[in-house]
VEXSEVEX-945443 format. One record per atom (N, C-alpha, C, O, CB): residue in three letters; x, y, z. Coordinates in steps of 0.02 Angstrom, whole numbers, padded with zeros to 5 digits, always signed. Glycine has a CB too. Layout:
N
ALAXYZ ...
//
This chain:
96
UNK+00654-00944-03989 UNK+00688-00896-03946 UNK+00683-00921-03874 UNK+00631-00947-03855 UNK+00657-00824-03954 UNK+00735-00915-03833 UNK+00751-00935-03777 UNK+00719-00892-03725 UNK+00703-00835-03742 UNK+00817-00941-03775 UNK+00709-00915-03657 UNK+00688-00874-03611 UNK+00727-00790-03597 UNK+00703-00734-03588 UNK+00694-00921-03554 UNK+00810-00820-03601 UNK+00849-00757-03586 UNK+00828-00712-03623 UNK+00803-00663-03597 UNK+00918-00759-03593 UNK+00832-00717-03708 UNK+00813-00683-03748 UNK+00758-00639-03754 UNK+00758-00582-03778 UNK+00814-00711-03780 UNK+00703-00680-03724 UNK+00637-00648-03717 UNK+00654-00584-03659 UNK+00642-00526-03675 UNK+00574-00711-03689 UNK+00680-00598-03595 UNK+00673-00570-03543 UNK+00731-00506-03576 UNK+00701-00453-03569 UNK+00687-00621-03471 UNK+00797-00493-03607 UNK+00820-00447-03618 UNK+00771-00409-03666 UNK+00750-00352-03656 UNK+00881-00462-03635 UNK+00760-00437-03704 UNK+00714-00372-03735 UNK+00645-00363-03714 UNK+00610-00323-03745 UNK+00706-00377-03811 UNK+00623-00395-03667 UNK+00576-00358-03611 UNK+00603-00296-03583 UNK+00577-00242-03599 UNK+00564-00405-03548 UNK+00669-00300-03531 UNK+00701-00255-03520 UNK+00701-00204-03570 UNK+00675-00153-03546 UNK+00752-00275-03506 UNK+00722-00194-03639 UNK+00729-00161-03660 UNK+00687-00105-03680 UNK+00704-00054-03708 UNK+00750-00185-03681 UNK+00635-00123-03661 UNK+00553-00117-03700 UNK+00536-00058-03631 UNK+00490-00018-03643 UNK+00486-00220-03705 UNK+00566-00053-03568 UNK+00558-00019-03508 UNK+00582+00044-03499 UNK+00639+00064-03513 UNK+00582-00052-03464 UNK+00555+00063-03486 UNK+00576+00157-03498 UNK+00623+00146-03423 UNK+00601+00126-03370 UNK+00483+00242-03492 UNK+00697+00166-03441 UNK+00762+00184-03395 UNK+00718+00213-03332 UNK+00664+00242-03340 UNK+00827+00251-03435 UNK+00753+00200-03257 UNK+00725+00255-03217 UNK+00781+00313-03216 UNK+00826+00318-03258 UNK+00705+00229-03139 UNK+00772+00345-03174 UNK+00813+00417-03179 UNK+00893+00409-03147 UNK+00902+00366-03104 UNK+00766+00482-03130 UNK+00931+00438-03162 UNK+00991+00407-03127 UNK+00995+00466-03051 UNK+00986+00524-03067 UNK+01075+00411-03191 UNK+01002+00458-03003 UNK+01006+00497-02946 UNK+01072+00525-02932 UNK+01122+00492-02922 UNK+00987+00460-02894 UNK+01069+00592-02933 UNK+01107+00635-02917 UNK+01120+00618-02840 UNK+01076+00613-02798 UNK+01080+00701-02937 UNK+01194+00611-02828 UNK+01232+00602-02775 UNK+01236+00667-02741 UNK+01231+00670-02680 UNK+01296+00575-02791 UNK+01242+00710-02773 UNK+01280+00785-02750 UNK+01215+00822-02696 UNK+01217+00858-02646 UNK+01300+00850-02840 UNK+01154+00788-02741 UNK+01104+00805-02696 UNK+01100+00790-02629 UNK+01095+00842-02597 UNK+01057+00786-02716 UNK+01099+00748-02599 UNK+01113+00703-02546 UNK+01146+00741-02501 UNK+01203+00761-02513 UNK+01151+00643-02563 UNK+01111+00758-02440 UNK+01180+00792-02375 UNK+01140+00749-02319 UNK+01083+00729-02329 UNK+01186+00908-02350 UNK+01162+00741-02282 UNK+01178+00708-02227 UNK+01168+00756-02163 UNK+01201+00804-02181 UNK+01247+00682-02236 UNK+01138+00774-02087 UNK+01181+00830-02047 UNK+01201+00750-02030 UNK+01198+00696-02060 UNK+01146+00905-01979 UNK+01227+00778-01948 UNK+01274+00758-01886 UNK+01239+00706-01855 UNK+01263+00654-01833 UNK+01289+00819-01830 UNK+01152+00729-01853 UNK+01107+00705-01846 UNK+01094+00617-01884 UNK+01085+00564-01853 UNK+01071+00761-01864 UNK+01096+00627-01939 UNK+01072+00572-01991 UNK+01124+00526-01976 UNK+01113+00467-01962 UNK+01067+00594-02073 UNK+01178+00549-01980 UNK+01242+00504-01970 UNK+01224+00473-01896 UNK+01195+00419-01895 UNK+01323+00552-01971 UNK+01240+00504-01839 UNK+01216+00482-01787 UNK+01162+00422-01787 UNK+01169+00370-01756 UNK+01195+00536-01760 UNK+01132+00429-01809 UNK+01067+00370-01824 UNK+01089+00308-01853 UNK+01080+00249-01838 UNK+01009+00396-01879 UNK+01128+00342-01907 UNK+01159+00286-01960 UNK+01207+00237-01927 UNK+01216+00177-01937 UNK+01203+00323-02021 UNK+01237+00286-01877 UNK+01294+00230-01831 UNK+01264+00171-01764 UNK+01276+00114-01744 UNK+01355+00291-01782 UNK+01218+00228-01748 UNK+01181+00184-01688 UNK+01144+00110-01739 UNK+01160+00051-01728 UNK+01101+00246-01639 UNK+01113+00125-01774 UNK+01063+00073-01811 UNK+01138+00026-01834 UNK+01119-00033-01831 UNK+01002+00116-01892 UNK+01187+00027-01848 UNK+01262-00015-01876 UNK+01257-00069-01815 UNK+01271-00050-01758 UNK+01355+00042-01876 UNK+01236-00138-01827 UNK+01251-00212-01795 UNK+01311-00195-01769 UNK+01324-00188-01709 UNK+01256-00281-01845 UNK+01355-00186-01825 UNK+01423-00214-01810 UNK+01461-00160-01741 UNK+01515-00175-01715 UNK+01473-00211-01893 UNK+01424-00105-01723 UNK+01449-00060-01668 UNK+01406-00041-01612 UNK+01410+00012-01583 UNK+01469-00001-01695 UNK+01356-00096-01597 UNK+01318-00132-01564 UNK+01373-00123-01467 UNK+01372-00084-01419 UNK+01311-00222-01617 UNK+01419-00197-01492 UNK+01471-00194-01444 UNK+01500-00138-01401 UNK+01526-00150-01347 UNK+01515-00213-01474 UNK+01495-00071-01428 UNK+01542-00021-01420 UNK+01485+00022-01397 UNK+01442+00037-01438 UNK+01589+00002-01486 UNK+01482+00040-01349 UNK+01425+00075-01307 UNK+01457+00151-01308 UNK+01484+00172-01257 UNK+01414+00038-01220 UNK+01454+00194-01369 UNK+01464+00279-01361 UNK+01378+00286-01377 UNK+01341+00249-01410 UNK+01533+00328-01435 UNK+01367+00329-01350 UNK+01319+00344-01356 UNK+01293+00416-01327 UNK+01297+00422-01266 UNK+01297+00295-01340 UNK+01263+00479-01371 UNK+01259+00484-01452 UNK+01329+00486-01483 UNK+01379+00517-01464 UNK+01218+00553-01476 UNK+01322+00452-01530 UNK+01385+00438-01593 UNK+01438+00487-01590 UNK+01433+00533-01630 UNK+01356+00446-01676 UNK+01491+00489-01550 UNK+01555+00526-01547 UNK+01610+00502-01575 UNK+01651+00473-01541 UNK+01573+00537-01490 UNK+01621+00514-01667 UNK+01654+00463-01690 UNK+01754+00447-01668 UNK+01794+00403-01683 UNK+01637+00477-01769 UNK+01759+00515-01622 UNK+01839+00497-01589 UNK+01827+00443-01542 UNK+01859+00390-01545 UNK+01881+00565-01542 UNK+01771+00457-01491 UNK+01769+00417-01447 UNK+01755+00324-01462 UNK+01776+00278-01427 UNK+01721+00451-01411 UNK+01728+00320-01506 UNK+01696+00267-01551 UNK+01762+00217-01577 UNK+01772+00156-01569 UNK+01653+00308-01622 UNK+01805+00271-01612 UNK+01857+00250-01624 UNK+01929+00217-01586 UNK+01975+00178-01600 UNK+01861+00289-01648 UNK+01906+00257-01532 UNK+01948+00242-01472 UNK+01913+00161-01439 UNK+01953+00115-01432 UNK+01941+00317-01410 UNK+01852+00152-01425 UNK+01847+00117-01397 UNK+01844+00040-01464 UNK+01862-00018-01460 UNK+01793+00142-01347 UNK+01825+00062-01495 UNK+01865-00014-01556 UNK+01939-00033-01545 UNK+01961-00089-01531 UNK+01871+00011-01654 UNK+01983+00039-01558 UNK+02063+00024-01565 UNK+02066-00010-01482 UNK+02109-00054-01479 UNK+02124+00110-01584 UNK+02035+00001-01421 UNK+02050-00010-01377 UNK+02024-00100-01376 UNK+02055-00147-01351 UNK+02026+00048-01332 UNK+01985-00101-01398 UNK+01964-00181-01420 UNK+01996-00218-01455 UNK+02017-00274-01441 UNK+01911-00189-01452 UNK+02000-00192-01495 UNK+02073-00233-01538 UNK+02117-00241-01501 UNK+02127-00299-01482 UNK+02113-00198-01596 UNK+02162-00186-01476 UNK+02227-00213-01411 UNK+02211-00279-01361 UNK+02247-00326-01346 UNK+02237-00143-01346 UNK+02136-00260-01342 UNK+02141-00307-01301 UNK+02086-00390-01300 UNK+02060-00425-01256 UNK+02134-00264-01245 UNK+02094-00390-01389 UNK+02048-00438-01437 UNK+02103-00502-01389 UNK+02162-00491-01376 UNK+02054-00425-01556 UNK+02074-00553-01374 UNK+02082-00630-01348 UNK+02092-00686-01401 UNK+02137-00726-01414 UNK+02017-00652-01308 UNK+02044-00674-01419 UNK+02007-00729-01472 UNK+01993-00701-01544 UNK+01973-00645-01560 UNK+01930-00753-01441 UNK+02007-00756-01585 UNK+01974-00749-01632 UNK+01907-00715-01645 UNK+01897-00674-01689 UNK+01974-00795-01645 UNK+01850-00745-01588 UNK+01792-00721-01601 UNK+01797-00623-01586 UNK+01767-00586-01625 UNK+01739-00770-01550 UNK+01834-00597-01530 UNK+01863-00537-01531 UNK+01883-00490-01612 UNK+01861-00441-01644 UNK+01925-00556-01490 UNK+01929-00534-01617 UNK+01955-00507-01675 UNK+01911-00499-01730 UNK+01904-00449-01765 UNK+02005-00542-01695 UNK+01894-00533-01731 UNK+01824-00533-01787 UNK+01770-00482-01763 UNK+01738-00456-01809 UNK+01780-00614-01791 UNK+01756-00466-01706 UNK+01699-00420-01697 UNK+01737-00361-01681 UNK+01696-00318-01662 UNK+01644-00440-01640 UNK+01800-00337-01680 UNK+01836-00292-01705 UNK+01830-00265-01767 UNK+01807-00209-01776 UNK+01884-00308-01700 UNK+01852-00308-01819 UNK+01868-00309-01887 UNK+01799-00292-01930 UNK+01799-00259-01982 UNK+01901-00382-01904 UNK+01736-00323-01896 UNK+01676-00303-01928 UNK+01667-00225-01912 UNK+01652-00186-01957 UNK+01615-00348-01903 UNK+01678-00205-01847 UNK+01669-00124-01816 UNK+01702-00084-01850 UNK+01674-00031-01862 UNK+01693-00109-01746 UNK+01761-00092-01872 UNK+01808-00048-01895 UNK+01779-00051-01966 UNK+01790+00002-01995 UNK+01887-00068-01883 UNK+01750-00090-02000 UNK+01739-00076-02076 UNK+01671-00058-02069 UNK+01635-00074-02116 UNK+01753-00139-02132 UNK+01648-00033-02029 UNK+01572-00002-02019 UNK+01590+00068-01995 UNK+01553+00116-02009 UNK+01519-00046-01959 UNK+01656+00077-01950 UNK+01680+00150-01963 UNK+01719+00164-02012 UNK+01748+00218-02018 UNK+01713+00176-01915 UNK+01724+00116-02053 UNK+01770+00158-02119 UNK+01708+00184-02149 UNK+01695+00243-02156 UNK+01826+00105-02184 UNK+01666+00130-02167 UNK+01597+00168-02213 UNK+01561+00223-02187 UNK+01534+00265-02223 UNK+01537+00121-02225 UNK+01560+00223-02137 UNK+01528+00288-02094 UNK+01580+00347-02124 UNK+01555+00398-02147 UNK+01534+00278-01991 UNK+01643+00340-02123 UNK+01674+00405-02125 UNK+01666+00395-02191 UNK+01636+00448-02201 UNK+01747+00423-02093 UNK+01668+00365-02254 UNK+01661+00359-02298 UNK+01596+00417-02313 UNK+01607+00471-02339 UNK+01662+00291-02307 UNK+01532+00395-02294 UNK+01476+00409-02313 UNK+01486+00498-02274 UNK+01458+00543-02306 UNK+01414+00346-02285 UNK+01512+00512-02229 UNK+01528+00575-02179 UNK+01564+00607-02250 UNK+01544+00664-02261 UNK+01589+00559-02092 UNK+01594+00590-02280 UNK+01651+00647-02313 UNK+01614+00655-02375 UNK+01640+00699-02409 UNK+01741+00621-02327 UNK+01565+00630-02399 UNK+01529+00647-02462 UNK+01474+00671-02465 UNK+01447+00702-02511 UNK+01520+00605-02495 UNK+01453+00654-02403 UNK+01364+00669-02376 UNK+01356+00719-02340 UNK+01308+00754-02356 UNK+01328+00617-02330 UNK+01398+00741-02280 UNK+01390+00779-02228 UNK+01378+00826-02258 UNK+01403+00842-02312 UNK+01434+00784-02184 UNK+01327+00865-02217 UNK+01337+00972-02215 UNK+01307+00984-02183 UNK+01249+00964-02185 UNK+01321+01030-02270 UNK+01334+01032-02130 UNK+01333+01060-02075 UNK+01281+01081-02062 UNK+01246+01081-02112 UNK+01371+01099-02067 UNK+01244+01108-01999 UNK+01170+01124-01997 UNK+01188+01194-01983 UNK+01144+01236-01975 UNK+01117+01081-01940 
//
């Protein structure tokens, strides 16, 4: 018997862990806030505490006035760190 072999039915031999309830999970205004400041990629973009219109504004306003490639690219990383933010906002959030 082969190594793989051995190691799947090791696995198998392991009691499952629990699967985690999503629904549980809320988020406030607060957590998010944290979540955006701690984001590399929105580093560049100085709102501060996390005002996600304003946030948004000052990316789209970066993009307009992206130069370079290297621009565009530290655009393009920001904006998919506010998609996941709103992402994680519309499933997670509840209100305090």
């Amino acid at each position: 018997m082969n190594d793989r072999a051995k190691r799947r039915r090791a696995r198998k031999k392991l009691p499952k862990p629990p699967t985690p309830i999503l629904t549980d999970v809320v988020l406030t205004e607060a957590d998010l806030s944290a979540v955006a400041e701690a984001a590399l990629a929105l580093l560049p973009f100085p709102v501060r505490p996390w005002n996600r219109e304003k946030l948004w504004t000052a990316v789209l306003d970066a993009q307009i006035n992206a130069k370079t490639q290297e621009d565009r690219d530290l655009v393009a990383e920001a904006r998919g760190a506010l998609q996941v933010l709103q992402a994680i906002e519309s499933f997670f959030r509840r209100d305090e």
